[in-house]
TIVODREN-856674 format. One record per residue (C-alpha): residue number from 1; x, y, z. Coordinates in Angstrom, 2 decimals, decimal comma. Example, Ala and Ser with C-alpha at 12.3 -4.5 7.8 and 13.67 -1.06 7.14 Angstrom:
(1 (12,30 -4,50 7,80))
(2 (13,67 -1,06 7,14))
END
This chain:
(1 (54,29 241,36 353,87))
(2 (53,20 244,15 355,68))
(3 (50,69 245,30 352,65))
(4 (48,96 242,24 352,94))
(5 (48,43 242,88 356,29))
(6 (46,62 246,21 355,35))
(7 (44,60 244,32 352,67))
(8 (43,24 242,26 355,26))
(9 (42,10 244,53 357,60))
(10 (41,02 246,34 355,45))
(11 (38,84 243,18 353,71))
(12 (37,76 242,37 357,65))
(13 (36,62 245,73 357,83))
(14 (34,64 245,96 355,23))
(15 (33,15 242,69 355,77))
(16 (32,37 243,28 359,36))
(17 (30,23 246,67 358,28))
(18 (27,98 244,48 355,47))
(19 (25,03 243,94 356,59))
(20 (21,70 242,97 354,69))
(21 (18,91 245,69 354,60))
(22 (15,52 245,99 353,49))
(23 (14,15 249,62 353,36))
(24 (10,56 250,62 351,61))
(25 (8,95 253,62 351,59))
(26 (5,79 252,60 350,02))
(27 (6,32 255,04 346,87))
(28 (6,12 252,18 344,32))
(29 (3,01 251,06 345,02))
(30 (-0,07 251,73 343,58))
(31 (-2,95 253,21 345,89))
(32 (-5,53 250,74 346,87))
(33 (-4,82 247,13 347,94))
(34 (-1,06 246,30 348,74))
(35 (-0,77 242,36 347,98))
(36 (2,47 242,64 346,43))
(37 (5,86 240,78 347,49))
(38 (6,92 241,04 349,79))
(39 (3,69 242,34 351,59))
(40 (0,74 239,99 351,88))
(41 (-2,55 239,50 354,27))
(42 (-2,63 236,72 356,94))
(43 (-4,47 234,38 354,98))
(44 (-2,49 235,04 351,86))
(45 (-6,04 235,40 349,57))
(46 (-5,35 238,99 347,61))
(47 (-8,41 241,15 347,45))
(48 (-10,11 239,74 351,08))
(49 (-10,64 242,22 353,95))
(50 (-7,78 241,60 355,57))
(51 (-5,60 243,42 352,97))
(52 (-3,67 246,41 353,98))
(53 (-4,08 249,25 352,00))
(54 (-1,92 251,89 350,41))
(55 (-3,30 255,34 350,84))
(56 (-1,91 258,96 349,63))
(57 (-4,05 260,64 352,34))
(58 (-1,76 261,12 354,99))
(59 (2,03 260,15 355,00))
(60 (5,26 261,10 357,00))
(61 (6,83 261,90 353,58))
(62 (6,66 261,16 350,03))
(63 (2,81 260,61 348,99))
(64 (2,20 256,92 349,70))
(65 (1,84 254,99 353,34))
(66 (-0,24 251,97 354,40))
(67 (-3,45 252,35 355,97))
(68 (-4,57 250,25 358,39))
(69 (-8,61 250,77 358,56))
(70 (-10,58 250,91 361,51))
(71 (-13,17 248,75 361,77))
(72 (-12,00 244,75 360,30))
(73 (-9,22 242,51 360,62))
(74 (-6,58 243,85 358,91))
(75 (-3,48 241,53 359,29))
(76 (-0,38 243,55 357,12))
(77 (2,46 240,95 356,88))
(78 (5,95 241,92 355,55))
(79 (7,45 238,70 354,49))
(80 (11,59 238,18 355,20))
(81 (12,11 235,42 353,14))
(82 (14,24 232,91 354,87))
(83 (15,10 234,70 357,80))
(84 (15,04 232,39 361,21))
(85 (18,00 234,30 363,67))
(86 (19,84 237,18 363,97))
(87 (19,23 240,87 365,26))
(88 (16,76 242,59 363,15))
(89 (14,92 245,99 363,64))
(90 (12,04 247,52 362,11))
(91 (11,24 251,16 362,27))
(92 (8,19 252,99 361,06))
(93 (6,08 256,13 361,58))
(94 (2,59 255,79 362,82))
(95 (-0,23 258,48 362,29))
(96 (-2,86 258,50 365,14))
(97 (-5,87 260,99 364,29))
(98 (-6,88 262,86 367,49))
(99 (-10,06 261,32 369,41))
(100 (-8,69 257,93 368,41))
END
């Protein structure tokens, strides 16, 4: 009796520290446009201005990282799927040139 005990706590445990992530560092992406799930534009129309784009100019690590051009609309969405409630977080590194 007292092993089953342990097995449950233990499968409580473990099922209280699951949680779902999404992590992407932008490395499997080709430079230019990014219009690939689960990134798209605002008006969902690959190749229009609003696209972001991915860039191997400047980046916190790795080679790749979004760019997000001066000058136009540039609406970057990141698309969740069915995601409606919860906690969620998002965490990125932004790159500000000086003057700007």
């Amino acid at each position: 009796m007292k092993n089953n005990y342990v097995l449950l706590a233990i499968v409580l445990l473990l099922t209280v520290s699951v949680n779902a992530q999404f992590t992407d560092d932008i490395e499997g992406y080709p430079v230019g446009p990014l219009n690939t799930y689960p990134w798209d534009s605002w008006d969902e129309t690959p190749g229009t201005a609003d696209d972001i784009s991915v860039t191997d100019e400047q980046s916190n690590s790795g080679n790749n990282s979004v760019l997000i051009a001066e000058g136009g609309v540039i609406d970057g969405l990141l698309k969740l799927g069915d995601k409606t409630s919860d906690t969620w977080g998002l965490t990125f590194m932004m790159y500000i040139p000086s003057g700007k």
